[in-house]
N, C-alpha and C positions, 0 to 999 in steps of 0.2 A: 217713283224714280227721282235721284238727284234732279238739279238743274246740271250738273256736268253729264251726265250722262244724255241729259235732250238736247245740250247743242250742240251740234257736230261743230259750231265754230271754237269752241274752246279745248284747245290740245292740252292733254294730257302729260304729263311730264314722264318722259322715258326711263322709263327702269334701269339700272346700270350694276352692272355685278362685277366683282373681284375677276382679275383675269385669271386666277386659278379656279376660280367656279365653274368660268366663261367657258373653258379647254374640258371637251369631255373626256378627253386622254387622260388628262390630270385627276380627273373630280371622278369619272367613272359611275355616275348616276347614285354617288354615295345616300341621296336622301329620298329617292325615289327606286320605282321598278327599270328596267332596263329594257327599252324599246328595241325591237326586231331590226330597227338601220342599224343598231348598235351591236346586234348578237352577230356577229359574221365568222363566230367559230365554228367548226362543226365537233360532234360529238364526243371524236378521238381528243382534239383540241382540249374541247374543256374537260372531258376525263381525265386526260393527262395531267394537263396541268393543277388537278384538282389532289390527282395521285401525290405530285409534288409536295404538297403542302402537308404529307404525310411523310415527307424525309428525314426526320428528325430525328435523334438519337437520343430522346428524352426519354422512349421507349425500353430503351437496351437500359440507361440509366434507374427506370422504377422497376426494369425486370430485375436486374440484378442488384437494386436494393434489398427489394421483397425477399429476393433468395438468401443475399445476405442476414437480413432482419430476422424473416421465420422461417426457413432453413427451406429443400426443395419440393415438399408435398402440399403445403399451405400457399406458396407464392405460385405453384402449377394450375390450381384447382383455385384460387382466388382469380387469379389472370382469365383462365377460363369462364368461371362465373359473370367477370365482368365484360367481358367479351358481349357475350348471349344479351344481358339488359342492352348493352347500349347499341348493339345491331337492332332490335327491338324499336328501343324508343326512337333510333336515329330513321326510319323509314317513311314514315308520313312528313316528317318534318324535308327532307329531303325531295320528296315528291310533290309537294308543296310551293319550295321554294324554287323548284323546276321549272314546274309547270307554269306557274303565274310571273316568273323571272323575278323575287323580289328578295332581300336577306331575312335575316333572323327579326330584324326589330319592325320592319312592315310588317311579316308572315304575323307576329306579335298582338299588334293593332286589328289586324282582321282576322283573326281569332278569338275576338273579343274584349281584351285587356288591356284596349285602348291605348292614349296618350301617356298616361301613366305607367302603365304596363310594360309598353316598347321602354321607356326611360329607363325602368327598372331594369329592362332587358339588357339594353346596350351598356350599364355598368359592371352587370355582372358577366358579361361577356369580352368588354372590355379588360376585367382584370383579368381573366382567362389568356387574354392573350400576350400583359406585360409580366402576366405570372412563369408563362410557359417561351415568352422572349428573353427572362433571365435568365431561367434553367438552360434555354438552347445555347446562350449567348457565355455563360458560365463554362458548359461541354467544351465551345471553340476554345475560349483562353488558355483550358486546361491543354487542349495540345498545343496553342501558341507558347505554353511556358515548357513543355515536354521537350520540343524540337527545337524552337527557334531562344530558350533561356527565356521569354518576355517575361516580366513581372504580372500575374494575373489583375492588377489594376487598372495596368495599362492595355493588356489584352483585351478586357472587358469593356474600355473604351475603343478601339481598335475596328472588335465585332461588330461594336453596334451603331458604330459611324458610316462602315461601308453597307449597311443593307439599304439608308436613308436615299441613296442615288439610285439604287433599284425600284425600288418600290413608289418611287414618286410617280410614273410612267405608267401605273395600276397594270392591268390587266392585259395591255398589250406588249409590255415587256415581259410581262410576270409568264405569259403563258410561252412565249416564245425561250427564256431560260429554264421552264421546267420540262417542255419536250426535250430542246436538247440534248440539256445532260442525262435525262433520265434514264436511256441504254447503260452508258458508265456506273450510275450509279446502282442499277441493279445489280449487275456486273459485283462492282465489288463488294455490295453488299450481303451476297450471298456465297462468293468466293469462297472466303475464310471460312464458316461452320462445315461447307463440305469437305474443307481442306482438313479437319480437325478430325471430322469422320474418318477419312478415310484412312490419315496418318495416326490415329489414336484410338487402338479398337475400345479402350479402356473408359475413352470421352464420355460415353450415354453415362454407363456405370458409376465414374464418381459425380456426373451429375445430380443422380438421382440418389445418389447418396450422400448429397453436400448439405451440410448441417448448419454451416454460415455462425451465427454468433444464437441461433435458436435456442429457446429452452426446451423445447422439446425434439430439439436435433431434426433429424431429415423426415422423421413424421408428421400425421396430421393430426393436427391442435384444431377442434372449432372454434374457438376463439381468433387464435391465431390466424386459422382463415378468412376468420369474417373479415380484422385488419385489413390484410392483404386484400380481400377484395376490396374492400371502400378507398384505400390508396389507388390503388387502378381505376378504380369507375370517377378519380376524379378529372378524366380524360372524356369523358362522356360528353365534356360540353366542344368537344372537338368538332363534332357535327356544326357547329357553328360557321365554322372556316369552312367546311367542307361547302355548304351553303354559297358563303360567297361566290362561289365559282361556278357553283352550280345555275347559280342565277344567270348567267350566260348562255345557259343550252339551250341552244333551235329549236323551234316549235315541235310539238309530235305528230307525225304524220302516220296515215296507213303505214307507209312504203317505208317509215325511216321506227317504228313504234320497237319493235324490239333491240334494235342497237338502242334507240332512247333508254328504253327502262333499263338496260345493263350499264349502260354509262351511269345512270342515274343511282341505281342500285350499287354498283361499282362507286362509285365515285362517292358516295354519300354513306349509309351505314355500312358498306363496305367495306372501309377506310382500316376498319376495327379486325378486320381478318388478318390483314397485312401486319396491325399493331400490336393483336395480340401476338403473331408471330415474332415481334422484333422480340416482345416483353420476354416470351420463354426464351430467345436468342440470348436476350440480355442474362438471364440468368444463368442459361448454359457456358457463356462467355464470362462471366462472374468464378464458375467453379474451376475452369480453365485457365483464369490471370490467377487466380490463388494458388491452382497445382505449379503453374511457371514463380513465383516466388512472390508475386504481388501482392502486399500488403490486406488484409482484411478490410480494412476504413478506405482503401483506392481500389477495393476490387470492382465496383460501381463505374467508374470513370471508363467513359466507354472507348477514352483515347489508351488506357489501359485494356481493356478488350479484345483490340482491334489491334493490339503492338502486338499481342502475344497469337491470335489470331492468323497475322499476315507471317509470324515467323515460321506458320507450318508450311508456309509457300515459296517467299523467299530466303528462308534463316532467316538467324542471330543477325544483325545487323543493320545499314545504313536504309537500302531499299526497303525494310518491312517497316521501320519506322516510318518514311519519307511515306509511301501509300498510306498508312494509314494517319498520319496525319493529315493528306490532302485528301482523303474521305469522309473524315470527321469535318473538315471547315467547309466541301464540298454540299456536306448534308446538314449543315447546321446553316449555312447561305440558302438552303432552299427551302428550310422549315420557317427561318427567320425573318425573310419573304414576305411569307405569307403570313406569319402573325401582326407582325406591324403595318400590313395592307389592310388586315381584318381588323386592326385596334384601331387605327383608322378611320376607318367605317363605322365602328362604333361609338366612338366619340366627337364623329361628323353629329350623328344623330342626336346624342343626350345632348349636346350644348346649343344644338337648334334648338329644341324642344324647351331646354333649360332657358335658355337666353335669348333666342329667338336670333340669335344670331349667328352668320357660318361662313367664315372666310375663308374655307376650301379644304377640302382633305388632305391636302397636303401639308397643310401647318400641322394636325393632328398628328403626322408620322413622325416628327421633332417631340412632341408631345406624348405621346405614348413611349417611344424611344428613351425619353429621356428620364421616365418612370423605370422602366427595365433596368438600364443602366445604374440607377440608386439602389435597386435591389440586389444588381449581381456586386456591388461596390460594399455592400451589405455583409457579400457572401451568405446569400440566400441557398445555398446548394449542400452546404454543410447540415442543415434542416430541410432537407427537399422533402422524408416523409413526415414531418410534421404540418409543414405550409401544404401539400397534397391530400395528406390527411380529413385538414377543416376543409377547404376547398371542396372537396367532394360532397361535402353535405349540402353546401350551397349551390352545387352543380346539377346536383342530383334532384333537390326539393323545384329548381328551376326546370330541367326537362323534364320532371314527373307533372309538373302544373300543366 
């Protein structure tokens, strides 16, 4: 043993941390597991809020790419396909980060893959989520330029300025804005396709007969499908996010064990039931802004979608625009959230690890933020299935290790 350690008379010089570290409000136990004084959600709580972070209109956007690209039997049966893997792989990792309360880049470490390993983790998860903050953050400006004239440069500064006030306040703001609005947003996210149903016997039919700019029109290509699926499955590393939240849920008890595992199941490879649904919405909402006179190269734009959508409810006019722009920015606020809470988190991690040093997760949100922002300034959305495309290899070879 030192000589410091055998005298009691020689004090030790006190540790002092950044007062964003300091604030567990702020920091949210970004470099460790989350202690039970700290869990005081309960189950619905963090389900909900977990639900939230699956708001996102990124969905509607690859379905109705896919439909567009390889016409409606290849982007059905691709969607579907990718569905099944990543229900699959997202279930242990989910129950995992449940049970022992910790993210993706711990779970990481004690699975073997050490130091190292979590590093590698938290980068490739980290781009996952300024990958998928420019695509959400792209979605919004598109209806900020639709309704309100902004210039999409300015829009895309606009998005991704205001999530930075949300998201500072982690997990105790985050969960309290996603219960809230989430009755609403249900609501209107499901409105519209029933309104199309009911008003448009003809809706299934030219669905399923939409041929998009395909070369082999509304049938199926294996090739074509394989596409389609690897675009889609580059959503698989969504489990990530889904994670973060997850790390909050109350211990398992006799008395509480099956709402646990349904939250947990819910709320974690779950996610992908819900998304694969947006994804075939998206598509179906795809053949529907083209039959209303929407351009081919904007039938994707899901504030496009969602205009021609809300006019089977309210008509042609002021109202079906005004809803559905305040749907789109309503669900891109609570996807957007959550990405740059989780990129976050992940580059809390790598630059401990890297530098050994961490001035709090909250400067990370400025930082990840300000990556997205270069990307949609890019106009990264104009190539969404190519940037998705590669992505998915590296998503996939990551949650298959």
């Amino acid at each position: 043993m030192s000589a410091t350690s055998q005298d009691p008379s020689v004090k030790l010089p006190k540790r002092k941390f950044n007062k964003l570290v300091a604030n567990p409000v702020f920091e949210d136990y970004s470099l460790r597991y989350a202690p039970k004084s700290f869990r005081t959600w309960s189950q619905y709580a963090v389900f909900s809020a977990a639900l939230g972070g699956i708001a996102y209109l990124a969905d509607q956007a690859i379905g109705g790419s896919l439909a567009v690209q390889f016409g409606f039997a290849n982007a059905f049966w691709g969607i579907i396909a990718a569905a099944v893997i990543i229900f699959l792989t997202g279930i242990p990792i989910a129950y995992y980060c449940a049970k022992y309360n910790v993210d993706v880049d711990l779970l990481t470490r004690g699975a073997g893959f050490g130091y190292l390993g979590s590093t590698i983790t938290s980068v490739i998860y980290a781009s996952f989520t300024f990958i998928f903050f420019a695509l959400e953050g792209s979605i919004m400006a598109q209806a900020f330029n639709l309704y309100f004239g902004i210039p999409l440069p300015i829009g895309y500064a606009i998005g991704s300025l205001m999530i930075i006030p949300l998201v500072t306040f982690g997990m105790t703001l985050l969960s309290k804005l996603q219960v809230w609005t989430q009755p609403l947003w249900l609501l209107l996210l499901f409105s519209p396709p029933v309104a199309v149903l009911i008003e448009d016997p003809n809706a299934v039919s030219n669905w399923t007969h939409f041929a998009g700019s395909s070369a082999s029109g509304a049938g199926f290509n294996p090739l074509l499908f394989g596409s389609a699926a690897g675009i889609a499955l580059s959503l698989i590393a969504q489990i990530g996010e889904q994670a973060d939240y997850l790390r909050f849920m109350p211990d398992k008890t006799k008395k509480s064990s099956f709402g646990w595992w349904l939250a947990v199941l819910g709320a974690g490879p779950g996610w992908v039931i819900l998304g694969a649904a947006k994804q075939l919405m998206g598509s179906f909402f795809a053949s529907v802004a083209v039959s209303h006179g929407t351009p081919l190269a904007s039938a994707n734009e899901p504030i496009q979608m969602y205009h021609a959508g809300f006019t089977y409810i309210f008509g042609v006019g002021f109202t079906a625009i005004t809803i559905a722009t305040f749907f789109v920015i309503l669900s891109q606020i609570k996807i957007n959230v959550t990405n740059a809470y989780s990129g976050s988190l992940s580059w809390s991690n790598f630059f401990s690890r890297l530098l050994h040093v961490h001035p709090g997760r909250v400067v990370y949100i400025f930082f990840n933020v300000g990556i997205s922002l270069t990307m949609m300034e890019l106009n990264m959305f104009s190539v969404l299935g190519h940037i998705l495309g590669f992505y998915s290899n590296v998503a996939v070879a990551w949650i298959g290790a």
